[in-house]
N, C-alpha and C positions, 0 to 999 in steps of 0.2 A: 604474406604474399606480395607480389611485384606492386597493389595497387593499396597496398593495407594504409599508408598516408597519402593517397587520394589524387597521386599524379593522372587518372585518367579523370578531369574535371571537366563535364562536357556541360550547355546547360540542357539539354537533353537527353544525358542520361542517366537511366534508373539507379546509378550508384551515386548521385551529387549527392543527394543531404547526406549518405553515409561516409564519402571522401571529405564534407565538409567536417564534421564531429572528427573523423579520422586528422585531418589535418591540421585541426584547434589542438588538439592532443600533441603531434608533433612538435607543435610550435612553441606549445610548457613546456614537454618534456625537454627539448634545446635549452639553448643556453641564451631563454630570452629572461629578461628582466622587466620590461613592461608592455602593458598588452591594451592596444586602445583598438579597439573595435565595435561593429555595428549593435549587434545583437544575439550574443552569446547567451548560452540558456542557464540557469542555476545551476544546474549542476558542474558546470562549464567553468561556470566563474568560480565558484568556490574548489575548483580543482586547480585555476590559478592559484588562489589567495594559499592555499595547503602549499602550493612550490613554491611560498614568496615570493610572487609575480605582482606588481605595482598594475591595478588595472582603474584605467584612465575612462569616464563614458559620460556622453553629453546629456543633459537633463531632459533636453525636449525646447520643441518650437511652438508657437501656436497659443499664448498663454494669452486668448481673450474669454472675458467672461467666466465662465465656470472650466475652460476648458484647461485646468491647470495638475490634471490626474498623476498621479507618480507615473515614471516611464519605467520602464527595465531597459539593460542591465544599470542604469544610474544609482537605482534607489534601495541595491542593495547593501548590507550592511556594511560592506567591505570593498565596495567600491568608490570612487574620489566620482561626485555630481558633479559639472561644470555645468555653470551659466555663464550667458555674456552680457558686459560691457562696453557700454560706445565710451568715445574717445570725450565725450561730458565727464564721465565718469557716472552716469548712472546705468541703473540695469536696461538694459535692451526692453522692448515692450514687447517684444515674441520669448523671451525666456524666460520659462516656466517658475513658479513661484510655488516651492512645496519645503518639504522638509528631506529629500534628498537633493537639493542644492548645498553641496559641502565650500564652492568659491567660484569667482568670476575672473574671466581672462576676456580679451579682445573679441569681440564675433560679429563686430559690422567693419562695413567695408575694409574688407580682409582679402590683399590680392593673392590668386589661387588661381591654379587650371581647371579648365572647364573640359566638359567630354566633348572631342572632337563634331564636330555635324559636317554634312554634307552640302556642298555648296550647290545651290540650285540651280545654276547657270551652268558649271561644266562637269557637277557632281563629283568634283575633288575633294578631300578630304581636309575638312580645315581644324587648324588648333589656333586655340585662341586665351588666353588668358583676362580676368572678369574681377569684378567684385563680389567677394562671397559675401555673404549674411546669414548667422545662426548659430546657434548653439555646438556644432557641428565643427563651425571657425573656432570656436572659442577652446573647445576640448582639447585639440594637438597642442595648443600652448602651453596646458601643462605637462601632457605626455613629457615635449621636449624637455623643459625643465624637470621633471622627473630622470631623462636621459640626461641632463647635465651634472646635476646631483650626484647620478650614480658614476658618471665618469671622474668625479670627483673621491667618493666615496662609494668603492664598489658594495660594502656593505650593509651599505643603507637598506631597512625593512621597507615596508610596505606601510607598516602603522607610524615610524618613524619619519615617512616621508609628507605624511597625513598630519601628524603632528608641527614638523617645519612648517606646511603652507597656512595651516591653521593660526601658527605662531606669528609668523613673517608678514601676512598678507595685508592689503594696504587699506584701511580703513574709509569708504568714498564718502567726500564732502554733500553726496545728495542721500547716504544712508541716515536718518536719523535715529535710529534704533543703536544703542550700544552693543556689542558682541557681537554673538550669535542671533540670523534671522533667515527666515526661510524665502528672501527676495535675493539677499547679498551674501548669503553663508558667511563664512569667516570673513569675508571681503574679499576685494582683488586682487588678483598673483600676482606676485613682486617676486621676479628670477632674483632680480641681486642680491635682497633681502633673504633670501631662501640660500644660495649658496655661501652670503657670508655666516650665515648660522652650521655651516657646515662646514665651514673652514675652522671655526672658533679655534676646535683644540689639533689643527694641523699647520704644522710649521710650512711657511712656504719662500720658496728662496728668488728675493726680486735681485733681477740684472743692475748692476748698477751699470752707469752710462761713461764712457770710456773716451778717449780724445786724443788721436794721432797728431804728430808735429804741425798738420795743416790746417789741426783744430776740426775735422770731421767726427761728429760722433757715431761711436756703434755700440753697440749689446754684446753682453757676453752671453752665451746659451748652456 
């Protein structure tokens, strides 16, 4: 039917959560390659993982005290945890500490847009750009390396890609645990590192740099 992937999404009406499930669906079935989102339900996600869809999800905020519980969809098997990272290089003290932290990316002071508000004085609509912080910041950074990878190597898996950052990632000078640990997972995502492992076995053709009689240089393409 006309609304079966869930073009009529109102937050009022009785069909959202069914357009929603309808439109997570559409979005496998396309021709996506990875999937970072909020809170997909198991069944959901493992009908990713079955399309070879690389799905990316933040571990959680809030890690004082005991309050350090697996989150979903993070801590499923088949999904890549992220936690964050300050620019110390140590773990963030709001990110979570379990055994679904698979790595750590950037997630303080992360410049990001914020949702528009209303300005009190003439009640215009303002946009405004912020500092993010969280676990939240830190997730799209692998997504996108995930999307660089794959625009590199369309046929990169999903476990393959898991395997790279696991391989790749940068070991931080305030981790004292060797390897694997459930603060710093494999460690910090290193993009460069990640795509020169993907380059290994593909030939790649550099410009050399060329020079007109007036001695300007340019690129051949």
């Amino acid at each position: 039917d006309d609304n079966y992937y869930g073009e009529n999404f109102g937050p009022d009406s009785a069909m959202q959560y069914k357009n929603t499930v309808r439109g997570y669906k559409a979005i496998v079935d396309g021709e996506t390659d990875i999937l970072f989102c909020a809170a997909p339900s198991d069944e959901q996600k493992r009908y990713a993982e079955e399309k070879g869809v690389i799905v990316v999800a933040a571990v959680g905020n809030n890690a004082t005290g005991s309050d350090n519980a697996l989150q979903y969809p993070a801590a499923y098997e088949y999904a890549i945890g992220v936690g964050s990272v300050g620019s110390s290089g140590a773990a963030s003290y709001f990110s979570r500490i379990n055994e679904s932290v698979f790595i750590l990316a950037p997630g303080e002071r992360v410049l990001t847009s914020f949702l528009p508000e209303q300005d009190a004085n003439d009640n215009s609509v303002v946009y405004y750009y912020g500092w993010g912080y969280g676990t939240s910041m830190a997730s799209p950074m692998v997504a996108a390396t995930a999307a660089v990878l794959k625009n590199a190597e369309p046929n990169l898996t999903a476990g393959q890609f898991k395997d790279i950052l696991s391989s790749t990632a940068t070991q931080s000078e305030a981790d004292t645990v060797p390897g694997y640990d459930t603060t710093y997972g494999h460690g910090i995502l290193n993009c460069e590192n990640a795509m020169k492992k993907v380059l290994e076995d593909v030939s790649v053709f550099v410009s050399p740099t060329l020079y007109d009689d007036a001695g300007a240089s340019a690129y051949v393409c």
